[in-house]
C-alpha positions as CSV (number, residue, x, y, z in Angstrom):
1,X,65.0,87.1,146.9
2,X,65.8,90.9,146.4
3,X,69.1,90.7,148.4
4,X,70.0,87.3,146.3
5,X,69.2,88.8,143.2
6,X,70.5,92.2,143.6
7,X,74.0,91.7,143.3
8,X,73.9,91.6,139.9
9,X,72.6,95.2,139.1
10,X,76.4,96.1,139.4
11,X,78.5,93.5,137.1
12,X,75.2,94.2,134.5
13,X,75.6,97.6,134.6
14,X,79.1,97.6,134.2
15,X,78.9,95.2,131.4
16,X,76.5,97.8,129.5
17,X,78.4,100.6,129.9
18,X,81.5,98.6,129.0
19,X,80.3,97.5,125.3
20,X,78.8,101.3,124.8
21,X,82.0,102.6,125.3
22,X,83.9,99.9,122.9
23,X,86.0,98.3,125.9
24,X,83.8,95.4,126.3
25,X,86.7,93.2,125.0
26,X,90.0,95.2,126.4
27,X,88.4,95.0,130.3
28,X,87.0,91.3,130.2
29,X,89.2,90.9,132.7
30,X,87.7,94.1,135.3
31,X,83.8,92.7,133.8
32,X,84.8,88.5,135.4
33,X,86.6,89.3,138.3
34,X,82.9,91.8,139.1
35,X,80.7,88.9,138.0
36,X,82.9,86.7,140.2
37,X,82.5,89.4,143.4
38,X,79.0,90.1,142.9
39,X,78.3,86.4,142.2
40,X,79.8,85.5,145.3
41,X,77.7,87.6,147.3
42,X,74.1,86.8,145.7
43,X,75.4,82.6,146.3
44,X,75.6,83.8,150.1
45,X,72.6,85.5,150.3
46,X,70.6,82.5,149.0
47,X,72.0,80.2,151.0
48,X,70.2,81.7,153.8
49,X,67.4,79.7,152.2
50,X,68.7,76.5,153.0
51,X,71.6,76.8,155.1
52,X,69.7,78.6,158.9
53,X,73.4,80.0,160.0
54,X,73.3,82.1,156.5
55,X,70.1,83.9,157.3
56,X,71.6,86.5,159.5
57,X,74.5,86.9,157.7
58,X,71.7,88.4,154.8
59,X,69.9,90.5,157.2
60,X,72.9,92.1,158.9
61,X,74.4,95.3,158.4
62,X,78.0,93.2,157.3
63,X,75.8,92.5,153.7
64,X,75.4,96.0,153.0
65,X,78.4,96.7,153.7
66,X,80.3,94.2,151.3
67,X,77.7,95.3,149.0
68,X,78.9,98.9,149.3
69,X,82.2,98.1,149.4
70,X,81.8,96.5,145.7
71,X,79.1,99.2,144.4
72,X,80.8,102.0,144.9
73,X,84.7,101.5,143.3
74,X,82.5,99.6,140.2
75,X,80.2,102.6,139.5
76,X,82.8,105.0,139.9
77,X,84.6,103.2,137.4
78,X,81.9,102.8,135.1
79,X,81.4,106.8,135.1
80,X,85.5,107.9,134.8
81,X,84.8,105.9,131.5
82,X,81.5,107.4,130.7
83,X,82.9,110.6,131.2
84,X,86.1,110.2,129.1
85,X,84.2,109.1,126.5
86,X,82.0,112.1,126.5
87,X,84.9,114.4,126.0
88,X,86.5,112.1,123.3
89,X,83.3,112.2,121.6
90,X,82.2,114.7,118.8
91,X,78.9,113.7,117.4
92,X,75.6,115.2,119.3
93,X,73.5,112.0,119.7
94,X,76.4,110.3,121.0
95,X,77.3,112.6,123.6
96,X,73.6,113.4,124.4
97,X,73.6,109.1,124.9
98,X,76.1,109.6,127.2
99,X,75.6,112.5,129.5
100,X,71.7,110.5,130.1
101,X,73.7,107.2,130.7
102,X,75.9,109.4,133.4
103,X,72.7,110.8,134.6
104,X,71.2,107.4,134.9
105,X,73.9,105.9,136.3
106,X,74.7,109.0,138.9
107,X,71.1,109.0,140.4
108,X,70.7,105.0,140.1
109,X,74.2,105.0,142.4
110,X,73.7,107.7,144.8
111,X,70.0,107.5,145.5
112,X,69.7,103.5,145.7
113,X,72.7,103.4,147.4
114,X,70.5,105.2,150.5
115,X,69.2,101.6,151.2
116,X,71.8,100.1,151.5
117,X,73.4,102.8,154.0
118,X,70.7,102.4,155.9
119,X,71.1,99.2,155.9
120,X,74.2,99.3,157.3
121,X,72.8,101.2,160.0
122,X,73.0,104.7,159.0
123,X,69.9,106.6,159.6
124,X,69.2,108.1,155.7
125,X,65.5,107.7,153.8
126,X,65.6,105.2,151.6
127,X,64.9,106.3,148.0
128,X,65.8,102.9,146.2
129,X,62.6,102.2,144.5
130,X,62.2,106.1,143.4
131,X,66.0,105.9,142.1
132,X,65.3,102.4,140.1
133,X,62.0,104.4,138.8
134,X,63.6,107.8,137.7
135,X,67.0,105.5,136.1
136,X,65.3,103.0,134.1
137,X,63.1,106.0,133.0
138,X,66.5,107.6,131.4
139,X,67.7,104.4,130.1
140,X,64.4,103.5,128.5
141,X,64.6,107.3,126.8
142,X,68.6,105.9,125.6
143,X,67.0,102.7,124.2
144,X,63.9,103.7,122.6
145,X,64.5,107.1,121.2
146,X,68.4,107.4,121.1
147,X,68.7,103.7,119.8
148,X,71.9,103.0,122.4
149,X,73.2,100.4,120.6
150,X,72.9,101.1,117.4
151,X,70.4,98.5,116.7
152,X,72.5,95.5,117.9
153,X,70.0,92.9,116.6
154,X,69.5,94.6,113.3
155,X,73.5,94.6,112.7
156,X,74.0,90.7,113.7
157,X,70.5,89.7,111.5
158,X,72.8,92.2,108.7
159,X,76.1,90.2,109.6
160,X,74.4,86.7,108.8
161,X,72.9,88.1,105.1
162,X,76.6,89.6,104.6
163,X,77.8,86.5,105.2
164,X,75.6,84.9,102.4
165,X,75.7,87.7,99.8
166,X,80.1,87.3,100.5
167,X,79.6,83.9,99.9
168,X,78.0,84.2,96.6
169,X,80.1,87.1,95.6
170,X,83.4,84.9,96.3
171,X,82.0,82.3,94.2
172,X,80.8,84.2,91.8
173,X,84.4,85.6,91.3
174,X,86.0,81.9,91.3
175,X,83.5,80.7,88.7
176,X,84.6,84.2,86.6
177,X,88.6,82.8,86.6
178,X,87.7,79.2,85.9
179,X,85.3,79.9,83.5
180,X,88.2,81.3,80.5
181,X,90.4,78.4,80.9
182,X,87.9,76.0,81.0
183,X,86.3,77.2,77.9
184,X,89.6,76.5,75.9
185,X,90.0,72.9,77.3
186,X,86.3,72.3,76.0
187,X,87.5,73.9,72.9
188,X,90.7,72.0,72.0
189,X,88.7,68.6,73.4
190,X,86.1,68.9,70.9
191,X,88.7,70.1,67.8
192,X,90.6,66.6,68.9
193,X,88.0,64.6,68.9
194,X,86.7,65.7,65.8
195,X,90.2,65.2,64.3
196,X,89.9,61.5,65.7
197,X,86.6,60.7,64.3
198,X,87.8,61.8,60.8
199,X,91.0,59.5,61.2
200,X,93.4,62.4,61.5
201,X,96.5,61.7,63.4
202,X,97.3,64.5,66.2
203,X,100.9,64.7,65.7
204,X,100.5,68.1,63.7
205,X,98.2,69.2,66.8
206,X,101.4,70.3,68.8
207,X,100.0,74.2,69.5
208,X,97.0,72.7,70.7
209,X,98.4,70.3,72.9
210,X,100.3,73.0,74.3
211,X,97.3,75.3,75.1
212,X,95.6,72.4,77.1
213,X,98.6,71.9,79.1
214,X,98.7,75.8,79.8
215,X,95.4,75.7,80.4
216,X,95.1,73.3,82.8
217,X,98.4,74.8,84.8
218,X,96.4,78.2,84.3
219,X,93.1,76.5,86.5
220,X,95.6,74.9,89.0
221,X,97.2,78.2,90.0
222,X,93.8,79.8,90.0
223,X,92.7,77.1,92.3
224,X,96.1,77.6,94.2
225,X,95.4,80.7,94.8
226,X,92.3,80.9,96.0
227,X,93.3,77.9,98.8
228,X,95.7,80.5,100.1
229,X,93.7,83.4,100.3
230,X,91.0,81.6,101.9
231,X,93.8,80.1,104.6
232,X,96.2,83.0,104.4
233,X,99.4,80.8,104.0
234,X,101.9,83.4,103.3
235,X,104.3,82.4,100.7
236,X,107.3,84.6,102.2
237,X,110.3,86.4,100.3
238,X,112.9,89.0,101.2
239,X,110.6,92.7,100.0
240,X,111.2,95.9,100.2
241,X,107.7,97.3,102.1
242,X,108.8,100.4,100.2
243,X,108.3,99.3,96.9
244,X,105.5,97.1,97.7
245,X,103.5,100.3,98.7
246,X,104.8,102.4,95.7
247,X,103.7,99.6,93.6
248,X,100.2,99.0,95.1
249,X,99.1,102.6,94.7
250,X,101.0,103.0,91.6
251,X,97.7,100.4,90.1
252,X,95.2,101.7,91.8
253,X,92.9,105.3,91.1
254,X,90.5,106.6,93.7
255,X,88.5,109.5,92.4
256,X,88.2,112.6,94.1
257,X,90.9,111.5,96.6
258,X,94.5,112.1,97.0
259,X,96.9,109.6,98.4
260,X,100.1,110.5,99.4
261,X,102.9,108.3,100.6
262,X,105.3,109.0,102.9
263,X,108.0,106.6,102.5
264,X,110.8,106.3,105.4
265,X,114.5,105.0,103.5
266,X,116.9,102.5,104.0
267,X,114.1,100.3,105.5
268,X,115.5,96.7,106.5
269,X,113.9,94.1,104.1
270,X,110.8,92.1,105.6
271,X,110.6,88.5,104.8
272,X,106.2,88.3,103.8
273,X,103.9,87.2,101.2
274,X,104.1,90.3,98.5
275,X,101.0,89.7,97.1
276,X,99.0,88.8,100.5
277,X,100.3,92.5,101.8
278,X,99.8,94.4,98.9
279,X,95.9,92.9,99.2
280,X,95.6,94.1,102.6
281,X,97.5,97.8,102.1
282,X,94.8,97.7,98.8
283,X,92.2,97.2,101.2
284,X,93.1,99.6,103.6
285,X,93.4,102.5,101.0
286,X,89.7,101.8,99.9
287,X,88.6,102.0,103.0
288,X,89.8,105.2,104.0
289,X,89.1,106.0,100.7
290,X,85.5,105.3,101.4
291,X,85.5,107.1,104.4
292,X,85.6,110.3,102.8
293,X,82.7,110.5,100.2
294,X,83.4,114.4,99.9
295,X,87.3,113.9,99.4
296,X,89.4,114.3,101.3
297,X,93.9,112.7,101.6
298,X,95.1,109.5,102.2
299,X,98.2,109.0,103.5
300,X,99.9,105.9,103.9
301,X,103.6,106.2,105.8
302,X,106.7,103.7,106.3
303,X,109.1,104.0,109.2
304,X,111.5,101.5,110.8
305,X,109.5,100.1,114.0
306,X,110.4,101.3,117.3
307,X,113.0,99.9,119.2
308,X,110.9,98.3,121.9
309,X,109.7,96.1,119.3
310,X,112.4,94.8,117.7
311,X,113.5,95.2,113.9
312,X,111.3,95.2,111.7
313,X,109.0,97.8,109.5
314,X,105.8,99.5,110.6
315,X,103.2,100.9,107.8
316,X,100.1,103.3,108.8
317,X,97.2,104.2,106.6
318,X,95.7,107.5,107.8
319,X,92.8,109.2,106.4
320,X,90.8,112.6,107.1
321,X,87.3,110.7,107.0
322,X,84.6,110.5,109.5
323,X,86.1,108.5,111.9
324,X,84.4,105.9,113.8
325,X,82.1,105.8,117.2
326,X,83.6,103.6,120.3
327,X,81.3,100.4,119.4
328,X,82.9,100.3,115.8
329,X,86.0,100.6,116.4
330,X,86.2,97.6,119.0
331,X,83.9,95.5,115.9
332,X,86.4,96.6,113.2
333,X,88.6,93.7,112.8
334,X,85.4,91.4,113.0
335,X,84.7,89.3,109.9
336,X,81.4,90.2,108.5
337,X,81.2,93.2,110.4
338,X,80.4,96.0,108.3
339,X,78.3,99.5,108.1
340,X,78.1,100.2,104.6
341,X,75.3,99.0,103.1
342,X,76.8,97.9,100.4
343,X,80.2,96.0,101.8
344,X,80.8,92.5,103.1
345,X,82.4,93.1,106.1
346,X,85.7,91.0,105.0
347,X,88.0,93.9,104.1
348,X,89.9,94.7,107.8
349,X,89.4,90.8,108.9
350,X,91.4,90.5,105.8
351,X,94.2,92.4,106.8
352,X,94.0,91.3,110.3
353,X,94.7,87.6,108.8
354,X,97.5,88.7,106.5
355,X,99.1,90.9,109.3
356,X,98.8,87.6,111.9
357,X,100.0,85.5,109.5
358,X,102.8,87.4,108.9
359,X,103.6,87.0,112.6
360,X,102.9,90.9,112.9
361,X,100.5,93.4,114.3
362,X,97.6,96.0,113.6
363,X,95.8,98.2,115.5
364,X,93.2,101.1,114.6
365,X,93.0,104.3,116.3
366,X,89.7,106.4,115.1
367,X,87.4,109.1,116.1
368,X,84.2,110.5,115.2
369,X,84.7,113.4,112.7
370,X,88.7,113.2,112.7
371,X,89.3,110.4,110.4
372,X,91.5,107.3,111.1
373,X,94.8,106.0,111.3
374,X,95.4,101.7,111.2
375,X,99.1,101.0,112.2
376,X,101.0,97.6,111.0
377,X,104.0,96.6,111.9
378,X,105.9,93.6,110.1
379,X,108.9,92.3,111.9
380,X,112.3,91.7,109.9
């Protein structure tokens, strides 16, 4: 049962460091093919329980070996990318996180791997059980006192009441542009019909005839509107990105931060959804906005794309803030992911939608204490 259940120390382990270093997502591919290799071998081993020709294949020195063969190149990997992010990282919890995950990882590797060499016929002391005592001992110090997730159940319990408090946010903000237009409909109705019940004919009540038309073109567009934002159907025109950014920061004011632009010319006009893109560059500026509570610059940059990806126009909004840690950044784009207290976790799902729609890309480069720079690019 040990050698049938063993196996899957590695692919576990390399899952955990995986999602602490924010690649989780980028090297599914590395994590399967492991579960798939490890898998393999723990199927083998317990078919020795049913299958008599299998039961020396788990008690000879060729398991070990296979089991070597996968344990080493899979930890090795697992702390290259330990140690890169330890030099990438500035914060102190994080990297003192990391250098006991190395140390964890490094004695759980070298010392447990003693019984497997000896396994394989080597003659080495086997230290397995002291190396699984001494590295759950550091990863129980991670856990419990470093909090090595960052509270992962906490954030998803915070995601689903984020999801709730958007909800009623979203409508409270429809029922705040129906509720005008609406208002005058109930007012002209009730003028008419009191013009009927005193016999009055309604020819003279042209004016008002023509508010409860406009009115009732005024809750059709709202409703319009909000169908597309909530699908992100892009309505699409020939723009000048340009002038879509000088106009979007021209209406907005963020105290105690400057925003710059940076604006590339003779851009080649983009075919998109003006008002869609200037919601998502809006968003973007608050965020980085938000990122620097002390102040701080903004600055949001046009350029023609690069010529590996074909004609088009790419847009970065930079900022000097705090940056983010590894887990956040691969969450960013997430709906309903959010660490503010206070936000909804909408505002970069947003733009990820309004980008995609567009047929386009964005990506997010961060780090902790150096601020962060998202990157769209809009093809012609």
């Amino acid at each position: 049962m040990d050698r049938a259940a063993s196996p899957f120390t590695t692919p576990l382990t390399l899952h955990l460091v995986l999602a602490f270093v924010g690649k989780r997502r980028t090297l599914r591919g590395v994590l399967y093919v492991t579960y798939a290799a490890f898998g393999a071998l723990s199927a083998a081993t317990l078919a020795a329980f049913v299958a008599p020709g299998w039961r020396a294949f788990a008690d000879s020195h060729a398991w070990a070996v296979l089991y070597l063969g996968g344990v080493v190149p899979a930890m090795a990997f697992a702390l290259a990318l330990l140690v890169q992010h330890h030099r990438r990282t500035a914060g102190l919890v994080e990297r003192t996180r990391t250098r006991l995950l190395i140390a964890a990882l490094a004695i759980g590797v070298v010392a447990g791997s003693t019984d497997l060499f000896a396994g394989a016929g080597l003659a080495v002391p086997r230290l397995g059980t002291l190396a699984t005592l001494a590295s759950t001992a550091l990863m129980a110090v991670v856990a419990l006192r470093l909090r090595l997730l960052d509270g992962a159940a906490r954030a998803a319990q915070r995601a689903r009441v984020e999801r709730l408090a958007t909800l009623g946010r979203f409508s409270a903000q429809m029922a705040h542009d129906l509720k005008n237009p609406l208002a005058a409909l109930k007012g002209a109705v009730q003028f008419l019909k009191e013009e009927r019940a005193q016999g009055r004919p309604w020819g003279e009540q042209n004016e008002l005839l023509d508010l409860v038309g406009e009115q009732v073109d005024r809750v059709t567009l709202v409703v319009e509107q909000y169908q597309r934002l909530g699908r992100v159907e892009p309505v699409r025109a020939p723009c000048d990105v340009n002038d879509v950014v000088r106009t979007t920061l021209a209406l907005q004011k963020y105290a105690g931060v400057e925003v710059k632009a940076a604006l590339a010319p003779r851009l080649p006009p983009v075919a998109l959804d003006r008002d869609l893109v200037a919601g998502a560059l809006e968003n973007l500026v608050r965020n980085a906005s938000e990122a620097m509570p002390g102040g701080g610059v903004v600055t949001v940059a046009t350029e023609p794309a690069a010529p590996g990806e074909g004609e088009g126009v790419v847009v970065t909004v930079a900022d000097s803030g705090r940056g983010m840690d590894a887990r956040t950044r691969e969450r960013a784009f997430d709906d309903f992911f959010t660490t503010k207290s206070g936000g909804t976790g909408h505002g970069l799902a947003f733009v990820r939608r309004v980008i995609e729609a567009h047929s386009g890309e964005v990506s997010l480069t961060s780090q902790e204490g150096r601020g962060t720079v998202v990157r769209i690019h809009l093809p012609a």
